[in-house]
C-alpha positions as CSV (number, residue, x, y, z in Angstrom):
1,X,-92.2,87.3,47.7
2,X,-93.6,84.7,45.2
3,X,-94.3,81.4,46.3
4,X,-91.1,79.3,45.6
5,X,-89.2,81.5,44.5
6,X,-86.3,80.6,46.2
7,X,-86.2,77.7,43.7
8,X,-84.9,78.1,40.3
9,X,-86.3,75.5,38.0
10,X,-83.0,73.6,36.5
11,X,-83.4,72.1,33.0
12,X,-86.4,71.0,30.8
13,X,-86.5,67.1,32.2
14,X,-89.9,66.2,33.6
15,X,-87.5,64.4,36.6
16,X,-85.7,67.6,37.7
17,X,-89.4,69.6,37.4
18,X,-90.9,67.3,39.4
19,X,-87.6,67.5,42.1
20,X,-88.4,71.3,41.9
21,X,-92.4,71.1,42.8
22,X,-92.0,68.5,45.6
23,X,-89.1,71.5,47.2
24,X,-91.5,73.9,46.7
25,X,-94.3,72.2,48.3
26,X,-91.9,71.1,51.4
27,X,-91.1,74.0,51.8
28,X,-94.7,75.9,51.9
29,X,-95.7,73.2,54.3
30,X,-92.4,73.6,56.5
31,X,-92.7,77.3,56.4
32,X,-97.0,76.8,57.3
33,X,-95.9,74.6,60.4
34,X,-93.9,77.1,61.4
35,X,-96.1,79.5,61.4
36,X,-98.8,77.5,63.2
37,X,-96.3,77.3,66.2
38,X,-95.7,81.2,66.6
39,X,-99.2,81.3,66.6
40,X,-99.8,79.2,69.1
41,X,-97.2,80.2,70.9
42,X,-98.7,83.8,70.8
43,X,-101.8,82.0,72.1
44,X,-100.6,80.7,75.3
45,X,-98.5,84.0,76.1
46,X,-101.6,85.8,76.0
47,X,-103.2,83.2,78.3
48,X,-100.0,83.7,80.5
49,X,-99.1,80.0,80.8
């Protein structure tokens, strides 16, 4: 899957670019913490707390 492509980029207008960036980088970051938290998650099972 590419990166953002979940978005579709909506018109030619710098504002609505700019809109589509910031919801693609939300989204990268929101999608990173997740994975940070199954990972440690993960972590502690395997410590058995």
């Amino acid at each position: 899957m590419t990166i953002g492509s979940a978005f579709k980029i909506v018109g030619s207008d710098t504002e609505s670019n700019q809109s589509v960036v910031i919801n693609i980088m939300e989204y990268n970051a929101e999608k990173i913490l997740n994975d940070m938290i199954d990972f440690e998650i993960s972590i502690s099972d395997t410590n058995g707390n």
